[in-house]
N, C-alpha and C positions, 0 to 999 in steps of 0.2 A: 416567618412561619408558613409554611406549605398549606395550601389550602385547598379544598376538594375540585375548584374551577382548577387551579393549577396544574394539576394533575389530571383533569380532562383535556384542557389545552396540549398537556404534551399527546395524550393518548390522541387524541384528534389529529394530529400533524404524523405521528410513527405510524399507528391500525393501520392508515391505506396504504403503506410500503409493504405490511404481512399480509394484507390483502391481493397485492400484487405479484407477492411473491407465492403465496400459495393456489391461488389459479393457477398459474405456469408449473408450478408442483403437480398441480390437478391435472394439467392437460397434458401431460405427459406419464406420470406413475397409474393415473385412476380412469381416466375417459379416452387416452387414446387416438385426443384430435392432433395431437404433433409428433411427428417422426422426428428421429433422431438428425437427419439431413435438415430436417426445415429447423431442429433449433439449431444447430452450425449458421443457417441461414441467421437467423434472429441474434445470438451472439457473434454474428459479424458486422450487422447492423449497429447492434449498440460498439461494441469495441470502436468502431471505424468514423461513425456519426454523433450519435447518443453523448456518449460520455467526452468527447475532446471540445463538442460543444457546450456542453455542461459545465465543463472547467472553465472556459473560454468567458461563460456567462459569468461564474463566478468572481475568477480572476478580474476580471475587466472591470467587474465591480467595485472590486476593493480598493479602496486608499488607499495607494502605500506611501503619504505622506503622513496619515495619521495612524500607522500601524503600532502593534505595542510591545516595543524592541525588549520589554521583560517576559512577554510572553514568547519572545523568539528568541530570546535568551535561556528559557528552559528549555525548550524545547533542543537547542542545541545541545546542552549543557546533559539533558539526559539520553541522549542518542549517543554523542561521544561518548558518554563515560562508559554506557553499555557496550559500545564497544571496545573501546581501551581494553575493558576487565576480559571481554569475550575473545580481545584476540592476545590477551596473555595467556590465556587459559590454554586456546588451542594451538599455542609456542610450545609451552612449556610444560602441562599437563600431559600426561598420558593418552587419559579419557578425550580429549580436547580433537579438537578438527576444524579445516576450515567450514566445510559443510555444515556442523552442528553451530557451529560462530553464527555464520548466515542468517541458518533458521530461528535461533532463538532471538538475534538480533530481531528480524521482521516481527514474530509472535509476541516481543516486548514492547517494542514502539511504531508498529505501522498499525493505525487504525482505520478503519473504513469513515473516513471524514466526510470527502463530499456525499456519499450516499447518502447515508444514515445520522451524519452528525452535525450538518448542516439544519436540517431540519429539526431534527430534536432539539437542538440547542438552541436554537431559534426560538423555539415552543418554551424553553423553560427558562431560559434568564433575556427571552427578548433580542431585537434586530439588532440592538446594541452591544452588548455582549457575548450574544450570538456566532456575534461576526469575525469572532478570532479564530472560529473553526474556517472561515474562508482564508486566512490568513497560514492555516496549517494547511489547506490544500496547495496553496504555492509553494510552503518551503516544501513538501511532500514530492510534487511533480518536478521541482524544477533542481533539487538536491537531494533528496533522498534516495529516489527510485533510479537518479543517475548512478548513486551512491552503489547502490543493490545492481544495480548491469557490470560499473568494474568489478565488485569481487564476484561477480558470477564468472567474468569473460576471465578475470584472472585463475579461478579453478578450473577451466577450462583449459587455459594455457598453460599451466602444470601439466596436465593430464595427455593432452594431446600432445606437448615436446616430449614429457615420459615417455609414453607411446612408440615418438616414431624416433626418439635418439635416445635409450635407455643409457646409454655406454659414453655417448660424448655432447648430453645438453650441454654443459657447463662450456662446450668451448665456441659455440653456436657466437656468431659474430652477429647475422641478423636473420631475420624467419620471414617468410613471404607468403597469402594465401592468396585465392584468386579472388577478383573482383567481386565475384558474384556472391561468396562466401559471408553471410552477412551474421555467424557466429561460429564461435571457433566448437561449441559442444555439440553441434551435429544431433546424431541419433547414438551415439555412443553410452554408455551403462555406465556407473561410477562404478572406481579400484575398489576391488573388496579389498578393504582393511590395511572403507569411504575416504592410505595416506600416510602410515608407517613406516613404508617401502621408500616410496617417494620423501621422504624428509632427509633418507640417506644419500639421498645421487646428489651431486651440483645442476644447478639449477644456470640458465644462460647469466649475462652480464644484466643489470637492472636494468637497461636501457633498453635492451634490447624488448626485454620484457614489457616495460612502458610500453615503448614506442606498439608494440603486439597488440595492449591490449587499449590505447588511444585508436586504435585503427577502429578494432572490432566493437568497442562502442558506441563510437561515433556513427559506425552504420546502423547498427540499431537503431539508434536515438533518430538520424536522418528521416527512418522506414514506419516511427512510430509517431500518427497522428495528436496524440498526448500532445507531444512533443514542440507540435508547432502550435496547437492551441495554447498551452503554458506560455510561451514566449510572444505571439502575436497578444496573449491578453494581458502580461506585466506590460510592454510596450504601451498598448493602448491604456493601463490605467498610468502609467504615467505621464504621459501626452496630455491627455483629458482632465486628467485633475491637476496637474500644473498648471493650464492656462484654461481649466472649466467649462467645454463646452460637451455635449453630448453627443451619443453617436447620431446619427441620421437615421431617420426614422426607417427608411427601405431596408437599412444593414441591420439596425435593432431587427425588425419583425424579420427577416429571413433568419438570422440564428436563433430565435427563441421560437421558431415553431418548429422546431427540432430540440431545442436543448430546453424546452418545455414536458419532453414526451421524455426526457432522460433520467431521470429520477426514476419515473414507473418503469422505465424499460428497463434499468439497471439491476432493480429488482426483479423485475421478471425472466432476466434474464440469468436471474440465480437460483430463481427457483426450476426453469429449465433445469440447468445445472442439476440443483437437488434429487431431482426426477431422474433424469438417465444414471445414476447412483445405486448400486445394489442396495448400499444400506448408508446411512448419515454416518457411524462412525466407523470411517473407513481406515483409522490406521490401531483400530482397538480403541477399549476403555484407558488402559495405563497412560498412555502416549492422549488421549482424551482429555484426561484430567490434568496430564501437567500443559499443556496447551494453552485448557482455559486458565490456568493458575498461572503459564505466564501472559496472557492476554488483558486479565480482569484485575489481577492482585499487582503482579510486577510494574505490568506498564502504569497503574498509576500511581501506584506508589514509589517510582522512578520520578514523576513527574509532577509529584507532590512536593518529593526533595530537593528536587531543581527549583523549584519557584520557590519554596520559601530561602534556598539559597540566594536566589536575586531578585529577591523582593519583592513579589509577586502576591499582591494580599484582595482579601474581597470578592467581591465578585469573580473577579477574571481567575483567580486564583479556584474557585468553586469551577467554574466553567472548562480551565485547564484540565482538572482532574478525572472531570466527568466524560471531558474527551477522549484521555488516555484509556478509557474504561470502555469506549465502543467497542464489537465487535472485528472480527481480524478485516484486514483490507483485503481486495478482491486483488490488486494487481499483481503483489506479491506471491500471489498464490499462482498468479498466470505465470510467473517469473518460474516458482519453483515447476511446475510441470513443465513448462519449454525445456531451462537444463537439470530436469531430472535429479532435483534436491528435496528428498522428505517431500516430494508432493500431496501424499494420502497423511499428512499429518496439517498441512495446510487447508487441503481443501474439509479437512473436519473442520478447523480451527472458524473457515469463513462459514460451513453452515450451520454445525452446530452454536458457535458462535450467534451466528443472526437469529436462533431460537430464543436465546438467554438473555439475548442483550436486554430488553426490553425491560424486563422484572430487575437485570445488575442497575441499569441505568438509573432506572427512578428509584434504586435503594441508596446509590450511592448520591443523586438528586434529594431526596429525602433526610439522609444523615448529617449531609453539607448543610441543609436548611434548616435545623433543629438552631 
């Protein structure tokens, strides 16, 4: 039974992230103390520091000897199928696209975990059960968002071999870019019509493809500090909790007085965001509503079917669901604006999103607890 402490407890742990996020809302739309230059400043900071150490803390925390291979089990289990269905759709459908694949893939199953769902969850079923949201920020950094760069770099590579060999892609033996090149989407606009055309030409040999788009991820991934956070901290939690001893105390206090400030800064740094925005919903009402309807309704009831498929029951099973049910994730949405996919439908998803989660969260906390 939910009880009125209970539900202060959560409110106690979430308020100061809307607290933080609406200052930096404030100091930018209402008072005018930050220019638009100095929040580029600030969300470079967090991008660069803040948040890879934040994961790093995370990661590094987690057992992953005692991890709960049925919660990683759904969690597989409804990301692939959503996509399965999403890229027969955009095969063989009409209406279907790889673009629209992408986006509704991310609006269904990427949620803003470490922010916002570490904490909450924390707050409402406890460090213990809590802590499978830690367990989502690893497969999240370390597979999924890989996941989301190839098919970015591979619409990318459609597009750019369209481009520059409309007439003889298909007989392209192999593709070279330069060194420096560390995405193949540039500054380029997506095909109007976002792929029709293109289904009709031959496309180069697979490999060649492969090999194109192993390059241009790779660089990515190389140039994105996430990246070496995620990996330095699975390393060290398996190190450490294989043979148990702890970090050193000079290396613990130098990452945590940074990835102590990263929680508040992540959100302040969306509330920046929110602030240089003419208006929250920036891709319209229609495109609004089916967003949050696949953010809040689909993703968890995606990932409701998944656990009870592999047996996922109790607690972690309440826990799972309330997670699918967070608010959209921030990186995905960085993804769509670097190459230019539905980005004014994402960035509603993550701010409007962060207004509502708070009231979805603890109804869907509340219905689970009846």
């Amino acid at each position: 039974m939910i009880t009125g402490g209970d539900l202060y407890n959560v409110l106690s742990a979430v308020v100061p992230l809307y607290v933080a996020m609406m200052l930096a809302y404030g100091s930018v739309k209402w008072w005018g103390i930050l220019t638009p230059q100095q929040c580029m400043g600030v969300n470079r900071f967090v991008s660069i520091f803040a948040v890879p150490l934040l994961s790093f803390q995370f990661i590094a925390g987690n057992d992953p000897y005692a991890m709960n291979f049925r919660f990683i089990a759904a969690d597989a289990v409804s990301k692939v199928s959503l996509l399965l269905a999403l890229a027969l759709w955009a095969r063989y459908a009409k209406s279907g696209s790889l673009d629209w694949m992408i986006t509704i893939f991310m609006l269904g199953t990427i949620p803003n975990t470490l922010v916002m769902g570490t904490p909450l969850l924390a707050a409402m079923y406890g460090a213990g059960p809590g802590s499978l949201t830690v367990q989502a920020v690893v497969l999240q950094c370390i597979i999924w968002y890989t996941l989301l760069l190839v098919m970015y770099e591979y619409r990318a590579a459609r597009i750019l071999i369209m481009e520059q060999f409309p007439d003889t892609a298909g007989s392209i033996a192999s593709f070279k870019v330069d060194s420096d090149v560390i995405s193949l989407d540039g500054t380029r606009e997506p095909l109007p019509d976002d792929e029709d055309e293109e289904d009709k030409k031959d496309m180069p040999p697979t490999i060649v493809m492969v090999k194109l788009i192993s390059v241009m991820t790779f660089r990515k991934l190389i140039r994105n500090p996430n990246t070496y956070s995620s990996i330095v901290g699975v390393v060290w939690s398996l190190v450490a909790f294989r043979w148990h001893f702890q970090m050193p105390l000079i290396l613990h206090n130098s990452v945590h007085i940074l990835s102590d400030a990263g929680l508040g800064m992540a959100m302040f740094s969306l509330g920046l965001f929110m602030g240089l925005q003419e208006r929250i919903l920036v891709c319209g009402t229609y495109w609004t509503i089916v967003g949050m309807g696949l953010r809040f309704l689909l993703g968890p009831a995606l990932f409701a079917a998944a656990s009870l498929l592999v047996g996922l029951r109790g607690v972690s099973l309440h826990v799972s669901i309330v997670q699918a049910a967070l608010p959209q994730g921030i990186v995905p949405f960085v993804f769509a604006r670097e190459y230019n996919v539905h980005p004014d439908i994402l960035s509603t998803a993550v701010i409007f999103g962060m207004l509502i989660a708070l009231p979805i969260s603890l109804l869907y906390y509340i219905l689970l607890g009846l």
